[in-house]
C-alpha positions in Angstrom: 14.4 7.9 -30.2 14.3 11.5 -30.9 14.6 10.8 -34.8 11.3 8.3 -34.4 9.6 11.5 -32.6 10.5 13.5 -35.5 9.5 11.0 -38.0 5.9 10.0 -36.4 5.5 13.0 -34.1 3.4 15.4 -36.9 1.0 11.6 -37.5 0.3 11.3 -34.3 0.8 7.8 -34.5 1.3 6.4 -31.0 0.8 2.9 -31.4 3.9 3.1 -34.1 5.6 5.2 -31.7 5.2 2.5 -29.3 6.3 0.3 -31.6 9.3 0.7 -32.4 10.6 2.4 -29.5 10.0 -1.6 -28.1 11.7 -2.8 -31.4 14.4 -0.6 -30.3 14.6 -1.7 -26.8 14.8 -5.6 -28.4 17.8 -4.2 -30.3 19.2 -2.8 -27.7 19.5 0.6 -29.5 17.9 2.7 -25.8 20.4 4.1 -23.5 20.6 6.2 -20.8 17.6 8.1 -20.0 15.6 6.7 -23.0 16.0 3.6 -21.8 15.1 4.5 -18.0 11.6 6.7 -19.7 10.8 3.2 -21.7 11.0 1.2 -17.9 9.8 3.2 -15.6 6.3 4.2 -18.2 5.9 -0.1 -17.9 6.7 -0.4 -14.8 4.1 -1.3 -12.2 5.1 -1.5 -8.3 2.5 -3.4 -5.6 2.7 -5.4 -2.6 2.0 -8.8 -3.3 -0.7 -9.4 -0.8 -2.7 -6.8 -3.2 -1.9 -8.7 -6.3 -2.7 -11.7 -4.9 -6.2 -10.3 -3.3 -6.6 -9.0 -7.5 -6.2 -12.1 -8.7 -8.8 -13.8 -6.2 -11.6 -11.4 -6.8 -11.0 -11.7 -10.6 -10.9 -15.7 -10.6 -13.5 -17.2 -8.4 -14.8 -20.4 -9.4 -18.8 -20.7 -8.2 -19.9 -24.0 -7.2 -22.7 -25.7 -9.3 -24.7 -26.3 -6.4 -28.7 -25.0 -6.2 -31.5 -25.8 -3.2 -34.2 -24.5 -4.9 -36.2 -22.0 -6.9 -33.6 -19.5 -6.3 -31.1 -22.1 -8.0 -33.2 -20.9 -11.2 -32.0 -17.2 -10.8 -29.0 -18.5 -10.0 -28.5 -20.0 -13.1 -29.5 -17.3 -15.1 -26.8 -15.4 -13.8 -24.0 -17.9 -14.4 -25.1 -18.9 -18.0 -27.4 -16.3 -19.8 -25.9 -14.5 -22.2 -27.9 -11.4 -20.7 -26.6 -11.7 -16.8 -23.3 -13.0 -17.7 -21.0 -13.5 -14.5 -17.9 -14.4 -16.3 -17.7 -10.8 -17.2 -17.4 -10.1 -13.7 -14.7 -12.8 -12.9 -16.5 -15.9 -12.2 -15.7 -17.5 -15.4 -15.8 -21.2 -14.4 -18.5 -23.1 -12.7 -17.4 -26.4 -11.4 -19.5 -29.3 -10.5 -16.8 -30.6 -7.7 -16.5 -28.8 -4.5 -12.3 -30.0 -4.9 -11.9 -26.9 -7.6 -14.6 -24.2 -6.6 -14.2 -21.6 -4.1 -17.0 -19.7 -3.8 -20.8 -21.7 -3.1 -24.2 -19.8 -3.6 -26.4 -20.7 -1.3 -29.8 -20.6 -3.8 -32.5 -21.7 -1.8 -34.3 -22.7 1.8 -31.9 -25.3 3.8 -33.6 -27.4 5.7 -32.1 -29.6 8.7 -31.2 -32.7 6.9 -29.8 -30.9 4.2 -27.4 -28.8 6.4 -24.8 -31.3 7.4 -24.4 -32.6 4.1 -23.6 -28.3 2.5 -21.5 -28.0 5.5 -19.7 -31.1 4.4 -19.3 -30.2 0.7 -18.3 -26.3 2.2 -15.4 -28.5 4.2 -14.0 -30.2 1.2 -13.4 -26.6 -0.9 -10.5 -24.8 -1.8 -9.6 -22.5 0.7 -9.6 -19.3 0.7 -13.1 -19.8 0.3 -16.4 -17.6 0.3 -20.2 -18.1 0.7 -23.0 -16.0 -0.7 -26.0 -16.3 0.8 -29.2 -15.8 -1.9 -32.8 -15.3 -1.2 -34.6 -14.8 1.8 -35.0 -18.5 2.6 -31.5 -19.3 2.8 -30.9 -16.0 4.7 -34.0 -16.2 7.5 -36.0 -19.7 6.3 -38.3 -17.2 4.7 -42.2 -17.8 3.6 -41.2 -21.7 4.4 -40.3 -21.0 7.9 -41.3 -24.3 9.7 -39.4 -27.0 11.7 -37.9 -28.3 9.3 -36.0 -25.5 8.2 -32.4 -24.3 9.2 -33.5 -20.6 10.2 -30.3 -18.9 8.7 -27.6 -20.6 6.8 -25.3 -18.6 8.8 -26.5 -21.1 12.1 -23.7 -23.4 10.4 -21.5 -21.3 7.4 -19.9 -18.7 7.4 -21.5 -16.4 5.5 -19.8 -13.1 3.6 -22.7 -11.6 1.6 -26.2 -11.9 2.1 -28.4 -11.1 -1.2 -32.2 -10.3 -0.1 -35.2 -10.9 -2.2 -37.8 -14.0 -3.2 -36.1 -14.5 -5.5 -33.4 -12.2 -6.1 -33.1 -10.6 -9.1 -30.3 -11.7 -11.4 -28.6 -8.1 -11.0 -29.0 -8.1 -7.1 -27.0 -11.4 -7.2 -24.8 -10.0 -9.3 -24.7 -6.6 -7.4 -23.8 -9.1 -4.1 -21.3 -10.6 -5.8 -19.1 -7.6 -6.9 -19.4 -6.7 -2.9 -17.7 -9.9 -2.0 -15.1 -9.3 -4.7 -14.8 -5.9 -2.7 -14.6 -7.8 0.3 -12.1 -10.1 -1.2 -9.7 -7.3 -2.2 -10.2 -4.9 0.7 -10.3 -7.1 3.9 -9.0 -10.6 3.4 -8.7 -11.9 6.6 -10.3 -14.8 7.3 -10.5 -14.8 11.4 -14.0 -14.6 12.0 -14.4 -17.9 10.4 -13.2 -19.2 13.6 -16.5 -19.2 15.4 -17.8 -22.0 12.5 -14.4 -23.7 12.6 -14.1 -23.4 8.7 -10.9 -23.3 8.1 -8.7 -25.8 6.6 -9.7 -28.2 3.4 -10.3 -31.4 5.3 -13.7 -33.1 5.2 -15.7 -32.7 8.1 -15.4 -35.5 10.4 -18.6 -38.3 10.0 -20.3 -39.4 13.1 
């Protein structure tokens, strides 16, 4: 190892350096404390509660699922080229609430719609999370009449609410690196059980 230092040391050549000090390792020409330098620069030491948390906030699949004109935003989020979300983690948008975990509420619920979003919330993965996006979703908004669900939060379990009519692209995106926040910094799920949302089974039919 010292002769590679000699050899590469006046280049400046890391990478090489790096290189074959790993082609030496293969050959199993490092001993002693070479050896224990090569493992302990490569070695990485977590709980794996945190590594499991990482790997949630960098792999959430969104739910293809949009109300109304927010849905439009929405959309522009998950497959512009300009507001891309994959580069934030949420690489795959699937159209089956069986392999997403995360739904977007895009739009104003209204009462007959709400059974039928808390069913398809039911049927996701868990652990699963809910953004809330526009004001009608969040309050019922400029369309605040009877037949409106005044707050999706009445029914779901929400984790991030994302003001605006509509929202800008970047505010959803902005709300969705706080749930990945959320998702790495306070996992627990036990306030859920005030909505009885947990478990994957479908919600029972009347």
């Amino acid at each position: 190892m010292e002769l590679t230092r000699q050899k590469l040391g006046d280049a400046g050549d890391d990478f090489r350096i790096r290189q074959l000090q790993a082609q030496q390792m293969l050959r199993g020409e490092l001993e002693d404390k070479d050896l224990e330098e090569y493992v302990e620069e490569r070695l990485l030491l977590t709980r794996f509660e945190e590594a499991q948390n990482w790997a949630r906030r960098n792999a959430v699949w969104p739910l293809g699922f949009g109300l109304a004109c927010c849905a439009i935003e929405m959309i522009t989020v998950i497959g512009s080229s300009r507001n891309d979300l994959a580069r934030f983690g949420a690489e795959v948008t699937r159209f089956s609430p069986r392999q997403a975990d995360m739904l977007i509420l895009s739009g104003r619920v209204s009462v007959k719609m709400a059974p039928v979003i808390r069913r398809i919330y039911d049927q996701m993965l868990e652990p699963k999370w809910v953004i809330s996006m526009g004001a009608c979703a969040s309050s019922a908004g400029m369309f605040n009449n009877y037949a409106l669900v005044a707050g999706a939060d009445k029914f779901l379990p929400v984790d991030v609410y994302v003001p605006g009519c509509p929202p800008r692209p970047e505010a959803l995106i902005y709300g969705f690196i706080k749930l990945q926040e959320k998702i790495t910094g306070d996992p627990t799920l036990g306030w859920r059980e005030r909505y009885q949302a947990e478990g994957t089974e479908e919600a029972p039919v009347a």
